[in-house]
TORFI-736288 format. One record per residue (C-alpha): residue number from 1; x, y, z. Coordinates in steps of 0.001 Angstrom, whole numbers, plus 500000, padded with zeros to 6 digits. Layout:
% TORFI-736288
NUM/X/Y/Z
...
% end
This chain:
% TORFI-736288
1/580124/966861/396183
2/576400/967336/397320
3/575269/965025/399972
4/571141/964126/400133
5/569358/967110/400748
6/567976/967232/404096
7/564403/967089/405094
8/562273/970101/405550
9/561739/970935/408818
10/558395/969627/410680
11/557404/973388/410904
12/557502/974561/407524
13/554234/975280/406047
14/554993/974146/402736
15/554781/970667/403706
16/552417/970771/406595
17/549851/972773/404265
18/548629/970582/401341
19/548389/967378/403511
20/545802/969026/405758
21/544391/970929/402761
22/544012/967684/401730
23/542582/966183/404867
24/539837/968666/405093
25/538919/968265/401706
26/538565/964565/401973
27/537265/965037/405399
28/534567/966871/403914
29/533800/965030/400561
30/531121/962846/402140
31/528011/965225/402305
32/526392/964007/405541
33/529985/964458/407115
34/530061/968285/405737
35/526466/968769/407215
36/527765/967705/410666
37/530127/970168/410532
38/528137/973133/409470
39/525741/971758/412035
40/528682/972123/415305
41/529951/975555/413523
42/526276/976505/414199
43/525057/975188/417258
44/528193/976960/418936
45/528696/974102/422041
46/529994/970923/422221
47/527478/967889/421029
48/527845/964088/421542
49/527836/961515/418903
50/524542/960313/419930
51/523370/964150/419792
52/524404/964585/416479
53/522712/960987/415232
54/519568/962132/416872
55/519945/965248/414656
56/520535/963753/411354
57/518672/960876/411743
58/521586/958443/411683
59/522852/955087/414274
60/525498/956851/417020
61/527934/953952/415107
62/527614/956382/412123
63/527648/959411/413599
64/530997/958832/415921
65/532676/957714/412735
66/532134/960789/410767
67/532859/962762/414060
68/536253/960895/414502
69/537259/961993/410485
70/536560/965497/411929
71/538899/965506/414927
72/541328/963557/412260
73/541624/966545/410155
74/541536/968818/413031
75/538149/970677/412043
76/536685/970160/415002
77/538119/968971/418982
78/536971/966823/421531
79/536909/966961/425616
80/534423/965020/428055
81/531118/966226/429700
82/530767/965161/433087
83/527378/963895/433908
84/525461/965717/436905
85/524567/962133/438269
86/528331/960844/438600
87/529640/958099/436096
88/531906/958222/433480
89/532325/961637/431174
90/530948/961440/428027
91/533009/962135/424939
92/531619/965794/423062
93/532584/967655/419904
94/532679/971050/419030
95/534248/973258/415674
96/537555/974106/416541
97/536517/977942/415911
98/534097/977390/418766
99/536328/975732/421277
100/537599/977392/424398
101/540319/974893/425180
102/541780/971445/423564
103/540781/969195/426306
104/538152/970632/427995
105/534684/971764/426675
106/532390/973312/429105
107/528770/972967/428721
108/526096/976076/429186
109/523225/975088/431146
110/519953/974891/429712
111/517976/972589/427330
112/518527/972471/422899
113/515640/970038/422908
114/513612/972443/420649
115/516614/972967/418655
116/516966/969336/418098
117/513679/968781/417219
118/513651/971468/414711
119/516843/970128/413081
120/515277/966431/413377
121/512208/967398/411780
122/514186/969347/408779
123/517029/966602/407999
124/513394/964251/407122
125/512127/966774/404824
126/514925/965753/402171
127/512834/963115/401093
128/510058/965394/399651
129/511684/968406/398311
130/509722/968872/395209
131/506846/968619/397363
132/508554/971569/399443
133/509916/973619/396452
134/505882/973769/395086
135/504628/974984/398517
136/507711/977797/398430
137/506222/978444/395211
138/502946/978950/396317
139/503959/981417/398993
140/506184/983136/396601
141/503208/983660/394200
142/501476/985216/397587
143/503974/987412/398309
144/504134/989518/394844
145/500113/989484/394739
146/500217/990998/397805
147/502790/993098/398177
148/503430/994387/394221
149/501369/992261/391235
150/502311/992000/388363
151/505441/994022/386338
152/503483/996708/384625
153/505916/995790/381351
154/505901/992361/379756
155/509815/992630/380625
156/511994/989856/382423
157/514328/992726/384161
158/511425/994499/385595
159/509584/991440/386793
160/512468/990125/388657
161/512818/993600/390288
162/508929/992994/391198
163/509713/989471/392518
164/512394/991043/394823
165/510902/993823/396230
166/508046/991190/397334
167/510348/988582/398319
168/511850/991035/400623
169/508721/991084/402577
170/509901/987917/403998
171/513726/987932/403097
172/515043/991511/403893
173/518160/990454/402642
174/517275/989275/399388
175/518903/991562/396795
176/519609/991377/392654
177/522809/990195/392162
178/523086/989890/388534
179/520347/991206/385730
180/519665/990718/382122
181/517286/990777/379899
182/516798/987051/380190
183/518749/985761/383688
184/519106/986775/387106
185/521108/986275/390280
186/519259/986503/393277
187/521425/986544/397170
188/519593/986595/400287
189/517293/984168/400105
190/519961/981749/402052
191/520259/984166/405069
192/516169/983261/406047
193/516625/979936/405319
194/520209/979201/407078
195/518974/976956/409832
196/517368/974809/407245
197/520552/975127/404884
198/523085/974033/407794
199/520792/971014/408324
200/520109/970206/404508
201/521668/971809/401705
202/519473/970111/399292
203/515989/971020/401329
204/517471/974547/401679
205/518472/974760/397981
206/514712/973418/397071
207/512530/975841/399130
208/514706/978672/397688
209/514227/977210/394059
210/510215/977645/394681
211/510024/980925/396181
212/511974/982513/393263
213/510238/980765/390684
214/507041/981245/392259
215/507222/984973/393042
216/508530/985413/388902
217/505700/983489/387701
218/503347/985856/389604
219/505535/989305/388245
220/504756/988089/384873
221/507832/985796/384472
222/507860/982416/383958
223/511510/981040/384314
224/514110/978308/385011
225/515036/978386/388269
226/518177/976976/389679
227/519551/977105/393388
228/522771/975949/394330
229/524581/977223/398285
230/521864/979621/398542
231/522996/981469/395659
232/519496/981267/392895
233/519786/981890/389228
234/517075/982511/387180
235/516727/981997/383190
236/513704/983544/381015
237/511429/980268/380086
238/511851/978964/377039
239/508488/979398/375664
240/509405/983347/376701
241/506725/985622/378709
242/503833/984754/378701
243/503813/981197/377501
244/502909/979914/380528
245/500657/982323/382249
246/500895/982732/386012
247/497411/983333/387510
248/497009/986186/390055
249/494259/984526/391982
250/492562/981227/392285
251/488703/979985/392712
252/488220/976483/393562
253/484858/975250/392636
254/485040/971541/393033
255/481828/970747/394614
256/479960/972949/393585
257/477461/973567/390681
258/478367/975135/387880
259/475982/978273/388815
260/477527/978846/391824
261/480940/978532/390450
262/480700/980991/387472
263/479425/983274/390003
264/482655/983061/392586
265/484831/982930/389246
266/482760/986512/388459
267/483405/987946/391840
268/487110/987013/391737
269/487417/988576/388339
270/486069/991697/389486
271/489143/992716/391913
272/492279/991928/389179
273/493286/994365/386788
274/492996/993669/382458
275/495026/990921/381679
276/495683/989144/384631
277/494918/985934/384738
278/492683/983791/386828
279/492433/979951/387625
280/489395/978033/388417
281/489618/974452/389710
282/486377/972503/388998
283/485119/969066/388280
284/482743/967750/386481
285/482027/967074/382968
286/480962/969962/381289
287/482195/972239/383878
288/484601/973853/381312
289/481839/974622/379035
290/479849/976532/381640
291/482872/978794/381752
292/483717/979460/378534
293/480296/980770/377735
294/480650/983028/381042
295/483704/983970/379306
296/482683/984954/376368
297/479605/986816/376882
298/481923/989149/379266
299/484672/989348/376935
300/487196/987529/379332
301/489430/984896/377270
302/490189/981123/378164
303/493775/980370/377762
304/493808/976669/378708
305/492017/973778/380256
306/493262/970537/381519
307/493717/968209/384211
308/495735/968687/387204
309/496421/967974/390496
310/496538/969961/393614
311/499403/970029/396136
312/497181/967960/398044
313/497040/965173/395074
314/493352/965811/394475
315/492092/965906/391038
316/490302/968917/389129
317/490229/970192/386041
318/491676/973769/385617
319/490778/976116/383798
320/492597/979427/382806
321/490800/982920/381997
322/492213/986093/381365
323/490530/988929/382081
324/489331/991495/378988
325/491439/994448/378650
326/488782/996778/378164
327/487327/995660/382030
% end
């Protein structure tokens, strides 16, 4: 005769396990909540729930709540800081991997105002992250025209080796991950932009995006680019290379007569090599015309005009030469 089988034991970690598996995963379901947490694992010292609102932008309500669901699934521990004026201690948090003791926290000396403000000014930013992933492009076009060009071989491989060696004049720990002939995997990129990850995954994610796509573009590869934890895939364009043409320099003419812009458009031509491409930004009716017989007379081909807007939201019309092979 078997009699009800007895209880496991509080200390066996087959029962203790999934229900704080459990608890951290729900603990960190809520993304704000998970950014709070990276946030203490970072900042290394204990932080008070109106320190943490201040960083994310959120009422100290808010923040103590998803500071409380912390210390509930025992990712991070509390203690009191004692105020230098007298009064009563206020309540801090820090990541349990951080903490010296279960009860008490001490706090270093010394001002995180800058820090703070830093992390303030990033957790707004989430708000405009295409805006941000165009300016990362931007810069990541920079970086390959000065550092490499374009891939000397209309080849996705070899452009995304150019794009690396140029991103790594910014990102020394950028590295290929993965190659083929029409994807890559690109790791590094998150290491320069941690403190901006920790703060916002999403801004982090976006600025990474741009610089990949932009420093491909400029290597002669126009691609999909996709960022996700600070790992960044990239995917060969649809259209394939060269069906969207990334120019290698820029002349912006708006303002100007069409005279004096043919002749800055001439003297930017001169320093690229055959085949690159180069943009002109000019207004005007007519304006398109003016270059096109420039153009032509020096053998140069246009490639496209239309109607655009800078980062800035100003208008222009752009149009798109390539430079003769034979010059």
């Amino acid at each position: 005769m078997t009699g009800p089988r007895p209880a496991p034991a509080a200390s066996e970690p087959q029962v203790a396990a999934p229900d704080g598996d459990q608890a951290v995963a729900r603990a960190l379901a809520v993304p704000t909540r998970a950014g709070i947490y990276r946030r203490l694992r970072t900042e290394g010292q204990p932080l008070t729930a109106r320190e943490v609102a201040d960083m994310f932008g959120l009422h100290p309500n808010v923040a103590r709540n998803h500071l409380d669901h912390l210390a509930e699934a025992d990712l991070v521990v509390t203690g009191r800081r004692k105020h230098p004026g007298g009064g009563r201690p206020a309540k801090v948090y820090v990541a349990r991997e951080q903490a010296t003791g279960p009860t008490e926290v001490q706090v270093p000396p010394g001002s995180q105002l800058a820090v703070h403000t830093i992390v303030q000014l990033i957790a707004g930013l989430s708000e405009h992250v295409d805006k941000l992933a165009l300016l990362a492009e931007e810069q990541g076009r920079k970086l390959v025209a000065a550092a490499a060009g374009k891939a000397d071989t209309r080849d996705f491989e070899a452009a995304a080796v150019v794009a690396a060696e140029a991103l790594r004049g910014a990102f020394p720990e950028v590295r290929l991950a993965e190659t083929s002939a029409d994807a890559v995997v690109v790791e590094g990129l998150e290491v320069g932009l941690k403190l901006v990850g920790e703060v916002d995954g999403d801004v982090g994610d976006a600025l990474a995006t741009g610089f990949l796509r932009g420093a491909l573009a400029a290597a002669g590869a126009p691609a999909r680019v996709i960022a996700r934890g600070g790992v960044v895939r990239a995917e060969l364009d649809e259209g394939g290379l060269g069906a969207q043409p990334s120019p290698v320099a820029t002349v912006d003419a708006r303002g100007e007569g069409f005279d004096r812009g043919v002749q800055s458009a001439m003297r930017a031509m001169v320093g690229l090599r055959p085949g690159d491409h180069l943009e002109v930004l000019t207004d005007g009716q007519g304006a398109p015309a003016a270059y096109a017989r420039w153009a032509d007379r020096a053998g140069h081909e246009v490639i496209d005009v239309g109607r655009v807007r800078d980062l800035k939201g100003r208008p222009a019309v752009r149009v798109l030469l390539r430079k003769a092979t034979g010059r």
